[in-house]
FIRO-77480 format. One line per 2 residues: number of its first residue (from 1); for each residue x, y negated, z negated of C-alpha. Coordinates in steps of 0.02 Angstrom, whole numbers, padded with zeros to 5 digits. Layout:
NUM) X:Y:Z ~ ... .
This chain:
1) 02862:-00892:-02221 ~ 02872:-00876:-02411 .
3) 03026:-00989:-02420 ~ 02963:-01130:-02307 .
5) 02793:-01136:-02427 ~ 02917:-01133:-02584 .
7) 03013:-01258:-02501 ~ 02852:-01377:-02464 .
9) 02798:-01347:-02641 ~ 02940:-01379:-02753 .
11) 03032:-01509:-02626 ~ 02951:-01652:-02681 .
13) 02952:-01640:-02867 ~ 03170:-01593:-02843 .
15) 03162:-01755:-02765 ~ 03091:-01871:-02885 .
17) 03202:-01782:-03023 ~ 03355:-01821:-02903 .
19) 03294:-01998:-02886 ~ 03291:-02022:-03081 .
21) 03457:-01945:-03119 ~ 03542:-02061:-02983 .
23) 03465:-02204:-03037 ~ 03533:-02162:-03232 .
25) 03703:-02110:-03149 ~ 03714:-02303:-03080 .
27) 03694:-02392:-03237 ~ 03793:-02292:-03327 .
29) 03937:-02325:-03194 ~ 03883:-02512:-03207 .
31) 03929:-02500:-03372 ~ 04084:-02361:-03396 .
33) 04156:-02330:-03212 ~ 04220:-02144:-03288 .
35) 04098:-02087:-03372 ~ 03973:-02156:-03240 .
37) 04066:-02036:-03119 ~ 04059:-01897:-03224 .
39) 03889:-01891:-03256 ~ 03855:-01929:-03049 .
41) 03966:-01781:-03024 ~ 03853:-01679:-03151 .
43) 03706:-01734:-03077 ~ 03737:-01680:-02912 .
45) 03767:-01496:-02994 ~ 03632:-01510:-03098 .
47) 03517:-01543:-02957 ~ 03608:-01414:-02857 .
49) 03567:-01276:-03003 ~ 03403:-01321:-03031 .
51) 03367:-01322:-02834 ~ 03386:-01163:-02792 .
53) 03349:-01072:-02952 ~ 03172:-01183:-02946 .
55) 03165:-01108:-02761 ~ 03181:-00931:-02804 .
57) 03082:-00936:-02956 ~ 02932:-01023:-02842 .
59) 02965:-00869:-02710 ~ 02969:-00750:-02840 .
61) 02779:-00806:-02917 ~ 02723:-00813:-02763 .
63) 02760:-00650:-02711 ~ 02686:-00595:-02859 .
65) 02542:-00668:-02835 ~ 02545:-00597:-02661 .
67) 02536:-00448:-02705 ~ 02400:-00459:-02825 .
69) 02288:-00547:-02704 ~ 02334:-00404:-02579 .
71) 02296:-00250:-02684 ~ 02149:-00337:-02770 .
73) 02084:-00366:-02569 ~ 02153:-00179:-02520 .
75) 02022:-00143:-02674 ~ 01896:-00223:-02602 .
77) 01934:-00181:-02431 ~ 01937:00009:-02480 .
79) 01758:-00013:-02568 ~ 01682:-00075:-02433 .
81) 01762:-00004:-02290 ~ 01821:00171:-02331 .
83) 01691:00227:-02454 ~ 01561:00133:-02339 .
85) 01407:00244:-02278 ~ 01452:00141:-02122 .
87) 01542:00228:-01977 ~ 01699:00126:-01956 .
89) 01858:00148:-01848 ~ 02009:00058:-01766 .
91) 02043:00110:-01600 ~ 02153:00057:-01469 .
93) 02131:00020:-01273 ~ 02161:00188:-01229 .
95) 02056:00267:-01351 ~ 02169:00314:-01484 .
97) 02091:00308:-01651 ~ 02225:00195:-01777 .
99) 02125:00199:-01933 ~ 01949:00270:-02002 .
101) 01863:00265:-02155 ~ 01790:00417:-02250 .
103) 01614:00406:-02172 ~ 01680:00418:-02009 .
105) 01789:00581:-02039 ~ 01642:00661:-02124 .
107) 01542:00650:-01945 ~ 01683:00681:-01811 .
109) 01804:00818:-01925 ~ 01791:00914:-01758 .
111) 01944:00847:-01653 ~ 01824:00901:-01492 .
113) 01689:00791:-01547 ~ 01772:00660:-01584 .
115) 01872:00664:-01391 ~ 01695:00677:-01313 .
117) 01625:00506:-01409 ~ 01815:00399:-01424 .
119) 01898:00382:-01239 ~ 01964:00255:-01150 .
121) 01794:00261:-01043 ~ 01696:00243:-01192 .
123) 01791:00112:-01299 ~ 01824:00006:-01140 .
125) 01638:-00095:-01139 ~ 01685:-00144:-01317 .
127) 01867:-00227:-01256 ~ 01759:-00300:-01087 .
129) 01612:-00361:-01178 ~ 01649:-00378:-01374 .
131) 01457:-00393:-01422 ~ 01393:-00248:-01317 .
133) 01295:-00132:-01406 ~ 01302:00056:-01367 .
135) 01169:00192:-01434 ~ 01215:00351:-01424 .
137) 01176:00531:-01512 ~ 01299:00632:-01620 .
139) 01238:00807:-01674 ~ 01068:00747:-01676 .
141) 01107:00567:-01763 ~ 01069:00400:-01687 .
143) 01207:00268:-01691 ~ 01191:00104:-01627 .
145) 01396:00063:-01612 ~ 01446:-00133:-01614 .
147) 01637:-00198:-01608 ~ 01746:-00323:-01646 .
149) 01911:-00415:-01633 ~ 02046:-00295:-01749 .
151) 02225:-00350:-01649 ~ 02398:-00337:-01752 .
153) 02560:-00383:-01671 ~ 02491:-00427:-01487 .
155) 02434:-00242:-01473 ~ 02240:-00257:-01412 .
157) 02132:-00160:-01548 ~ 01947:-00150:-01602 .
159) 01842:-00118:-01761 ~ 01698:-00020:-01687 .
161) 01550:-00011:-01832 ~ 01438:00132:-01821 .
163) 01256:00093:-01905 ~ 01152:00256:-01939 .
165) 00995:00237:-01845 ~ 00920:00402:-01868 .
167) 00773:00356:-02006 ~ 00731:00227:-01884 .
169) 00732:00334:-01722 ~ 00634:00456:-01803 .
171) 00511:00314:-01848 ~ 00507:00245:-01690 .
173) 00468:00440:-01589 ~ 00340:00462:-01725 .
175) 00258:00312:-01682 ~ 00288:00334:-01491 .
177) 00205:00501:-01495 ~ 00037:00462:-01627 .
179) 00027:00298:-01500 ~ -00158:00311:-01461 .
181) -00211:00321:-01278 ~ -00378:00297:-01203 .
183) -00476:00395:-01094 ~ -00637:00349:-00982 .
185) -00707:00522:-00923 ~ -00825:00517:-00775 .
187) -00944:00658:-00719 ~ -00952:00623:-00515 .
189) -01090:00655:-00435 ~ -01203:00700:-00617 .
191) -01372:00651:-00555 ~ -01354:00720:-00383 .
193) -01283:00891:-00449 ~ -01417:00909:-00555 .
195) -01567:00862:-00419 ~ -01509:00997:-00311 .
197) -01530:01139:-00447 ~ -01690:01224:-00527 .
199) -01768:01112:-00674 ~ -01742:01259:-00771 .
201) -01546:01283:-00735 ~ -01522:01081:-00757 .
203) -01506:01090:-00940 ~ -01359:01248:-00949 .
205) -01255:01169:-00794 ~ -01265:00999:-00914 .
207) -01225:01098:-01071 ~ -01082:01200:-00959 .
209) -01015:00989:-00921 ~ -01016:00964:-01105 .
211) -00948:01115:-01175 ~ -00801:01105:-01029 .
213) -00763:00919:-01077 ~ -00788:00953:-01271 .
215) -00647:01102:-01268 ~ -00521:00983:-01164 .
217) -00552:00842:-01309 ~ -00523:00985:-01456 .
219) -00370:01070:-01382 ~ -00294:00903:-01394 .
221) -00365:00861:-01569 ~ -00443:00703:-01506 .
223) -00576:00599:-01553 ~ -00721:00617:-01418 .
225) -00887:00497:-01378 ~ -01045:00511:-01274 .
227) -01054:00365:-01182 ~ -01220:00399:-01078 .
229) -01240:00562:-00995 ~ -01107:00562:-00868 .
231) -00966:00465:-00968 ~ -00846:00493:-01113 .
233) -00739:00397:-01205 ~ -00599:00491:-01268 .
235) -00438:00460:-01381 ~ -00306:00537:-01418 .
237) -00127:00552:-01472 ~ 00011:00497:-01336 .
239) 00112:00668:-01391 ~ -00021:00748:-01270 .
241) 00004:00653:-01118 ~ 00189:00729:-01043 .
243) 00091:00885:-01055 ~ -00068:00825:-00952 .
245) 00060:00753:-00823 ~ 00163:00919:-00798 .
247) 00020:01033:-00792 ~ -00078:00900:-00671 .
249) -00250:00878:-00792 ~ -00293:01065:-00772 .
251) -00480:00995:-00818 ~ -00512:00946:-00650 .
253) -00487:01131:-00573 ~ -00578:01172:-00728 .
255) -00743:01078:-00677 ~ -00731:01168:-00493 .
257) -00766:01322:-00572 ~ -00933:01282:-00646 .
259) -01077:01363:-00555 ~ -01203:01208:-00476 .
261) -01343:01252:-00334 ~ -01262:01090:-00253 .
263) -01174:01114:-00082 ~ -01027:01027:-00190 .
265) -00919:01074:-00343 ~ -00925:00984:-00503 .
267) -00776:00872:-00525 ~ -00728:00740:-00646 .
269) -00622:00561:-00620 ~ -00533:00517:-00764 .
271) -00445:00349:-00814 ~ -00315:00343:-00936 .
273) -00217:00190:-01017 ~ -00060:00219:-01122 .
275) 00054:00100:-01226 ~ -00066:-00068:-01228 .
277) -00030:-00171:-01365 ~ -00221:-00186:-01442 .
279) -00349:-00060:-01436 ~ -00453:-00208:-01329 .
281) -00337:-00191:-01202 ~ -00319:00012:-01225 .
283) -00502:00024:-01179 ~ -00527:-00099:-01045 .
285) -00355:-00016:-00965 ~ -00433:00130:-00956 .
287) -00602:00057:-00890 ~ -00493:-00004:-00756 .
289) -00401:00159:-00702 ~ -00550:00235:-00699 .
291) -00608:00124:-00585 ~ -00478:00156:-00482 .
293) -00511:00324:-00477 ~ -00686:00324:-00425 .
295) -00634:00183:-00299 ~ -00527:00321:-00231 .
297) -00632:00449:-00229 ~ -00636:00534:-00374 .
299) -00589:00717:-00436 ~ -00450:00642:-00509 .
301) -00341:00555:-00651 ~ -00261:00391:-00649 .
303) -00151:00371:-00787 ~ -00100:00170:-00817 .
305) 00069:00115:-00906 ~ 00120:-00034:-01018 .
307) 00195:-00104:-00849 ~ 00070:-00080:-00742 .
309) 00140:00075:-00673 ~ 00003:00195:-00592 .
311) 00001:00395:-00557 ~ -00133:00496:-00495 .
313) -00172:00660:-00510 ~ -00281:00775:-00418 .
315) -00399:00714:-00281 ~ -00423:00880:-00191 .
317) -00598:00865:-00144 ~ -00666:00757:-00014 .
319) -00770:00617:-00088 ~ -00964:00667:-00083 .
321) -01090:00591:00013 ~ -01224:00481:-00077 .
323) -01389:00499:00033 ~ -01464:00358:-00063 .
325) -01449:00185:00048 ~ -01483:00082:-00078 .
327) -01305:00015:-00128 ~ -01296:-00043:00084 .
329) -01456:-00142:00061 ~ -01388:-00245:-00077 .
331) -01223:-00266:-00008 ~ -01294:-00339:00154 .
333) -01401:-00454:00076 ~ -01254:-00515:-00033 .
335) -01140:-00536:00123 ~ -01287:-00616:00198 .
337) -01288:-00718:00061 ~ -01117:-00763:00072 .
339) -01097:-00811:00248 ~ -01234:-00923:00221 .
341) -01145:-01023:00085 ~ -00977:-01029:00211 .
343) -00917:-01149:00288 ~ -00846:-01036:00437 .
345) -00774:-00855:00432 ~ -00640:-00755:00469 .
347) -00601:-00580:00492 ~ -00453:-00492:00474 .
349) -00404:-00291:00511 ~ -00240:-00228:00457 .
351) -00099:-00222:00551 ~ -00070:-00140:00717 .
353) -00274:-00131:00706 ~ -00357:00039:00779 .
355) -00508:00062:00860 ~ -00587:00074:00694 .
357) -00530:-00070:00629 ~ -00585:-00195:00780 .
359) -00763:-00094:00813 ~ -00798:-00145:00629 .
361) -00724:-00323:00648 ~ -00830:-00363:00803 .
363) -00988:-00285:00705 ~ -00962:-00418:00583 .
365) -00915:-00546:00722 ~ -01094:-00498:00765 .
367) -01177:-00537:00600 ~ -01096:-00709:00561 .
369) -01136:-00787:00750 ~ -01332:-00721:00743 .
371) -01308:-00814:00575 ~ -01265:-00962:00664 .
373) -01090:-00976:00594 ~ -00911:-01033:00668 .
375) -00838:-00862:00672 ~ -00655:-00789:00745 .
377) -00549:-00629:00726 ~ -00379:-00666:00680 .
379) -00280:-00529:00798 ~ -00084:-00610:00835 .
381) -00041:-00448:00959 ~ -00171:-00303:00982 .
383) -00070:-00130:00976 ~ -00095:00011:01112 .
385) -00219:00076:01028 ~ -00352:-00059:01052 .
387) -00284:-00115:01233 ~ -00423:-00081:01337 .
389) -00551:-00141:01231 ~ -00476:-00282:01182 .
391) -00446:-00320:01370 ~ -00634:-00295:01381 .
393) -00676:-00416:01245 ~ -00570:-00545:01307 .
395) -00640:-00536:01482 ~ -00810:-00568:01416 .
397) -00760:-00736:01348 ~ -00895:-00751:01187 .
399) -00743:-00679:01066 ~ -00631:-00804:00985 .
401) -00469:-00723:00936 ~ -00353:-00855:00800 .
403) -00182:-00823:00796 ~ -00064:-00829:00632 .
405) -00048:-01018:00640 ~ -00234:-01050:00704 .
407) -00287:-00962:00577 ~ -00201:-01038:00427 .
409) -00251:-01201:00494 ~ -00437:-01137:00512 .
411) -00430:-01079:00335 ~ -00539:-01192:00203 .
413) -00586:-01187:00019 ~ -00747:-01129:00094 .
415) -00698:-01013:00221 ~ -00757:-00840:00192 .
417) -00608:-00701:00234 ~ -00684:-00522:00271 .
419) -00547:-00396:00274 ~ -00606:-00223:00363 .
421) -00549:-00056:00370 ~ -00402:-00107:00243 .
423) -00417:-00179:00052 ~ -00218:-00216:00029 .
425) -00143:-00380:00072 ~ 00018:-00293:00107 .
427) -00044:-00214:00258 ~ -00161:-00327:00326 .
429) -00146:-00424:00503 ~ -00095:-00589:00420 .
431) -00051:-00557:00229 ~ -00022:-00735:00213 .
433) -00227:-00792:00263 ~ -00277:-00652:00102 .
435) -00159:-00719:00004 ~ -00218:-00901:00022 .
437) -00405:-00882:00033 ~ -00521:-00919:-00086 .
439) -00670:-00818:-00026 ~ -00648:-00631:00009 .
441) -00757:-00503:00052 ~ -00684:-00318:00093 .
443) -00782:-00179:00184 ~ -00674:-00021:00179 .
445) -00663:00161:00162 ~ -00502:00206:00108 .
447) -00465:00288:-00053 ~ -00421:00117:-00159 .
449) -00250:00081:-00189 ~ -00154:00025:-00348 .
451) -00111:-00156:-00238 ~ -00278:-00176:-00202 .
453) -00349:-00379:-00180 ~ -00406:-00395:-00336 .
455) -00497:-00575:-00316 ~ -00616:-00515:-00187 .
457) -00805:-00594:-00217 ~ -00877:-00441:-00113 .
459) -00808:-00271:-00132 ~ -00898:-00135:-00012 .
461) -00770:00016:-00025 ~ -00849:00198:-00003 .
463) -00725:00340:00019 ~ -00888:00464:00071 .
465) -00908:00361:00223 ~ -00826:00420:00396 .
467) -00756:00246:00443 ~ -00779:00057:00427 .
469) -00901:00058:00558 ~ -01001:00169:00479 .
471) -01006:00042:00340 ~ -01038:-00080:00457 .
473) -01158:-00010:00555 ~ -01262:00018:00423 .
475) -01248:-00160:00348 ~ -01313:-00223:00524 .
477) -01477:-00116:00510 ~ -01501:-00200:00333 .
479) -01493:-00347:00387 ~ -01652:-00368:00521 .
481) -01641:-00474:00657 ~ -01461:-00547:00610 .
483) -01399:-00373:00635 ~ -01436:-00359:00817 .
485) -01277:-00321:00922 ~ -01236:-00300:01092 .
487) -01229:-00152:01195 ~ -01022:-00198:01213 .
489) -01019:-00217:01022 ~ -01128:-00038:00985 .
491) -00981:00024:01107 ~ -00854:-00025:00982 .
493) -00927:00007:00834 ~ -00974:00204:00901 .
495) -00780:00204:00964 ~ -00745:00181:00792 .
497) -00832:00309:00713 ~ -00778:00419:00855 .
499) -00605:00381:00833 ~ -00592:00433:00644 .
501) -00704:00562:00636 ~ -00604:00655:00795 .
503) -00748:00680:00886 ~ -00861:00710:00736 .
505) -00774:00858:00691 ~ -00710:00765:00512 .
507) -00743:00673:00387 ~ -00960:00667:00442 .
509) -01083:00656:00351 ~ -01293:00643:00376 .
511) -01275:00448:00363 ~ -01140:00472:00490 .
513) -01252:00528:00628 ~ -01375:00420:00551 .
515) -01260:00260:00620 ~ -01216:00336:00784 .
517) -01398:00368:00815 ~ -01443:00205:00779 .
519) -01291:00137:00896 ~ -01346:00264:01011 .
521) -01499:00159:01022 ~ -01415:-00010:01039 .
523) -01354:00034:01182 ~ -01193:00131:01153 .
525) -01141:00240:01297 ~ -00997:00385:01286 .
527) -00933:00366:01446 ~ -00871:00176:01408 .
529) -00823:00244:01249 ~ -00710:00364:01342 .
531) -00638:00251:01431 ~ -00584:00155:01282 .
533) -00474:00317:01251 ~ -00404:00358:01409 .
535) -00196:00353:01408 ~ -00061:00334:01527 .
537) 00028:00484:01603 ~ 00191:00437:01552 .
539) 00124:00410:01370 ~ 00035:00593:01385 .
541) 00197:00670:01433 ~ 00282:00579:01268 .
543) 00145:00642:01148 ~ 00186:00833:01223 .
545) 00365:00815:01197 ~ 00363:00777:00995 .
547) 00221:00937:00990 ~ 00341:01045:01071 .
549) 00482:00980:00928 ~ 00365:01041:00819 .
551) 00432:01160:00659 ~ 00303:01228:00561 .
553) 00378:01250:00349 ~ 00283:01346:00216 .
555) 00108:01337:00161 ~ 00070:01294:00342 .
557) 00151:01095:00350 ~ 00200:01050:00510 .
559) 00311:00928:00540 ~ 00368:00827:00710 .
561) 00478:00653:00753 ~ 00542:00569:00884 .
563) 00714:00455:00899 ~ 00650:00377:01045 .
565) 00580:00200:01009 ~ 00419:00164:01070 .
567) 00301:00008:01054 ~ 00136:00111:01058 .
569) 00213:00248:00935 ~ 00068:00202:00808 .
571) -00054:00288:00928 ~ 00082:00402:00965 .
573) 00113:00496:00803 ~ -00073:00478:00755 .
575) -00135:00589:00907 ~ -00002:00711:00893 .
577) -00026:00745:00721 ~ -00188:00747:00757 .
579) -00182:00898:00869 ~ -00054:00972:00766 .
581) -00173:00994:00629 ~ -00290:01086:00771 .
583) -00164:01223:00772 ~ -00184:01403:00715 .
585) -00091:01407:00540 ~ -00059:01217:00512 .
587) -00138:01152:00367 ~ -00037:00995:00355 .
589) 00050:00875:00497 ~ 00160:00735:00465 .
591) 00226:00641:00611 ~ 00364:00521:00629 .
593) 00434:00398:00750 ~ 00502:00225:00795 .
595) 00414:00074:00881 ~ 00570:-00036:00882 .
597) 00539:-00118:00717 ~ 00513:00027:00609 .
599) 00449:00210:00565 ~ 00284:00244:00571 .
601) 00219:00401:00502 ~ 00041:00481:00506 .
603) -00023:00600:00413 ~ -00180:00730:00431 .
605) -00227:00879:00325 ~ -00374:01022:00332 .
607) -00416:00974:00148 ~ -00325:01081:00071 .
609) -00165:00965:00052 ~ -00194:00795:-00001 .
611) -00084:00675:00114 ~ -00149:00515:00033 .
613) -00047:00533:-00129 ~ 00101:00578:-00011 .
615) 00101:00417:00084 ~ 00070:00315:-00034 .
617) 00251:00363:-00116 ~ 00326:00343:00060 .
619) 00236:00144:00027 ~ 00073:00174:00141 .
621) -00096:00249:00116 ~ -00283:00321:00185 .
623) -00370:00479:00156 ~ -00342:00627:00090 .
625) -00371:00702:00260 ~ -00281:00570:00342 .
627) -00142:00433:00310 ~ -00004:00338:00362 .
629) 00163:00230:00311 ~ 00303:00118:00390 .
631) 00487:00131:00315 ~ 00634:00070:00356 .
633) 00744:00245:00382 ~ 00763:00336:00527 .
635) 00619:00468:00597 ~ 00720:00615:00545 .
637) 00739:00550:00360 ~ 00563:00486:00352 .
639) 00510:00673:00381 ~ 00646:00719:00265 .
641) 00580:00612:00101 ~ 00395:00686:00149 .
643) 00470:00854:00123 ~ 00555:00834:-00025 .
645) 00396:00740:-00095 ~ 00299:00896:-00065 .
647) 00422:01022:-00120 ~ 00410:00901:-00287 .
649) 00239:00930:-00307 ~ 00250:01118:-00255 .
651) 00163:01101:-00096 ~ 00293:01178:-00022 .
């Protein structure tokens, strides 16, 4: 290399030189043929001489030179590589380390350490992917490790750079855990709690409220406001939060204990919002979880991520009963209002509808046509559950039932879309139609979900109530003559209530006796209602074999499933965990089994276990009394997944 760079350097001025001396050798020889030779001869040596020691001397500087510019770089190189505060090393494919600078010793002297953080399996990304990035920990110091290209002699190397993150990490978890969080703190039930005590006790169970909510805000050093008298705004310092997760907002058993001469416990719903990126949004996040956890309820907290992610967190009481009426009479004049304004309506139940959901959807069906508007139920394939009546409806020929296609093509800008018994487009009859419509009024009485429809211009959910037909029931008594219904449709509507109140054993209330008497008076007879019930033999002999599979675990949970595939398996698991839960010692029932497409799974509890929060991880929902999901996995692992859900939460 050296000698071909001489050569190209000194080549061309040996040339010119040569060129001269020839050209002086020819006159001379043009003038003295000897002495012309002679000097030809000497120039030929000359040039010879002068070649090569011109050559060497050109090889010679250069090495020189060389080697100046190569320990004046080693310098260099040393300076900012060896005595770097930079983690630097060259290692090979296999994870051998070929070279290191000082920095790096200092940090991995121990030959242990250093085999645990340089391997094949940890140098390999860097060879695959030369800009990958890797962070990783080293006796409690953060490295964020970068690499690049470091071959010599075809042998595959890499410079791996090591930059000290650890000021920055610690910056970053101080930050994470001073992040402020927000906190909407709801007393349920305030003025109702304090009507049914002594004016004279009112003021210590409010100060007993106060004092309870004020030592919660001080054990966490957090700043804490009076809203009104039933609301606080609280903040406070995201460090907190893991532990209000872990120990499930111990507040909320807290509140049970204080001492009210209501027939119901004091209980709190709280709604939390973490990592938003403006206090604006911090405080309207938390506005909006605790929505959601009044519109479930209450007695609980809903804690809201950056991402959107929800988790809830107690719920153990059943939702109290508001005796005041006066919410219904507004919310039937509004859906008065808005029927008016429509062009035509449709309702929609939620998929596989029960006898719930279709009493409540012909009790509206009611409403619009006294109203005078074009009304239909879109229904594509009415389950078991709803056979007879819907056999009975159909016969009568004053029903108009859409299909998915009919109903898409009946749908308008100002078609009005009332969703019953469900508030989730995920599970409704025709997701597609509440996806689409403009217009959308829901009448539920589920425990609201994180999915809910969000763009609905009525929203009538009441977790107290029994059923939807108890909602709807008592929207048809607001709403005078236009809520006249026929005996067939007080049938359905009582068959409703009847159906999720098992009898009126659960889940009643004054207001629900209130609507069956007033159905009772429409014309609502129980032996047509019982008829709507009655089942085959062959499907009464299926419902006792899963009960007799039964296994009852710990803390009373009973659990059941079926591999046989059954098209009517909705009703199927519903009514045998149903009479599971009437069982001496069960205080949980979770039933599983196929209908050909998928796993259905219901749910019922005594109160004491709250199987809403465990279907809605298994994707479904309901009450806490009473819920349900489909998955895609077999019976036997359905049941499985519950299990393990409640053995998570130490339910089991």
């Amino acid at each position: 290399m050296k000698r071909k760079l001489s050569k190209e350097l000194s080549q061309p001025f040996m040339i010119i030189g040569l060129v001269v001396m020839l050209a002086m050798s020819a006159v001379i020889i043009w003038f003295h043929k000897y002495i012309g030779a002679g000097a030809f001869v000497l120039t030929a040596l000359v040039y010879l001489f002068h070649m090569r020691y011109t050559t060497n001397y050109v090889e010679r500087t250069l090495e020189k030179n060389e080697k100046a510019v190569f320990k004046e770089r080693e310098g260099y190189m040393e300076a900012v590589s060896y005595g770097s505060p930079f983690l630097i090393c060259v290692v090979s494919r296999n994870g051998e380390i070929i070279w290191s600078n000082q920095a790096f010793d200092k940090v991995f002297e121990d030959a242990e350490l250093k085999g645990r953080f340089i391997n094949s399996r940890t140098v390999e990304p860097f060879f695959s992917a030369g800009d990958t990035l890797i962070k990783t920990e080293v006796e409690g110091r953060h490295f964020e490790v970068t690499g690049t290209d470091a071959d010599f002699r075809g042998h595959e190397r890499r410079m791996l750079f090591w930059n000290d993150t650890s000021e920055k990490e610690a910056i970053r978890e101080h930050f994470d855990l001073t992040r402020p969080c927000a906190a909407y703190i709801n007393v349920d039930n305030y003025d109702e709690m304090l009507e049914a005590s002594p004016a004279e006790e009112q003021s210590g169970i409010a100060a007993q409220i106060d004092r309870t909510v004020h030592n919660w805000a001080l054990s966490m050093e957090a700043v804490l406001i009076r809203a009104r008298s039933d609301r606080y705004l609280m903040i406070f310092e995201s460090r907190h939060l893991p532990q209000l997760k872990e120990t499930r907002f111990p507040i909320l058993n807290q509140m049970h204990d204080i001492e009210t001469n209501a027939d119901f416990p004091a209980s709190l719903s709280i709604g939390v919002c973490a990592e938003d990126d403006s206090l604006e949004d911090l405080q309207s996040g938390a506005q909006a979880a605790l929505d959601l956890a009044l519109g479930r309820g209450g007695d609980q907290a809903v804690v809201r991520g950056r991402n959107g992610d929800t988790e809830y967190y107690g719920g153990a009481l059943p939702a109290v009963e508001k005796r005041n009426k006066g919410k219904s009479r507004v919310m039937a004049h509004i859906l008065a209002q808005l029927i008016d304004s429509a062009e035509n309506v449709i309702i929609a139940g939620h998929v596989r509808p029960d006898m719930d959901c279709f009493g409540a959807a012909l009790g509206v069906y009611a409403l619009v046509n006294n109203m005078g508007k074009p009304v239909s139920i879109v229904l594509e394939e009415p389950g078991d559950g709803i056979e007879l009546i819907y056999a009975s409806a159909k016969a009568q020929d004053q029903y108009k039932f859409l299909t998915h296609e009919e109903a898409i093509a009946a749908l308008g800008p100002d078609t009005l879309v009332v969703m019953v018994d469900h508030h989730r487009a995920a599970i409704s009859e025709f997701p597609q139609l509440i996806r689409s419509a403009d217009k959308i009024a829901l009448i539920d009485h589920h425990r609201r979900a994180g999915d809910a429809v969000d763009k609905a211009v009525l929203s009538y959910m009441e977790t107290y109530a029994s059923s939807a037909s108890e909602l709807v029931s008592e929207l048809l008594q607001y709403s005078g003559e236009r809520g006249v219904i026929s005996r067939f449709e007080a049938d359905a509507l009582l068959s409703g209530i009847t159906l999720d109140t098992k009898n009126f054993t659960v889940n009643t209330g004054v207001r629900t006796f209130e609507a069956a008497s007033w159905l009772r008076r429409s014309g609502a007879d129980m032996a047509n209602i019982r008829s709507f019930f009655k089942v085959s033999l062959d499907f009464y002999q299926k419902k006792s074999r899963i009960v007799s599979s039964a296994e009852v675990l710990p803390n009373g949970v009973a659990v059941a499933y079926t591999r046989e595939d059954d098209p009517s398996m909705q009703v199927l698991v519903a009514q045998v965990a149903d009479e599971l839960l009437d069982m001496k010692g069960v205080e949980a029932s979770i039933v599983a089994g196929r209908d050909g497409r998928q796993t259905l799974i219901s749910a019922r509890s005594g109160g004491k276990i709250n199987v809403q929060t465990l279907m809605e991880k298994l994707g479904g929902g309901g009450h806490q009394t009473g819920a349900a999901a489909q998955v895609q996995e077999s019976p036997e692992e359905a049941i499985a997944k519950a299990v393990a859900i409640m053995r998570e939460e130490h339910q089991l």
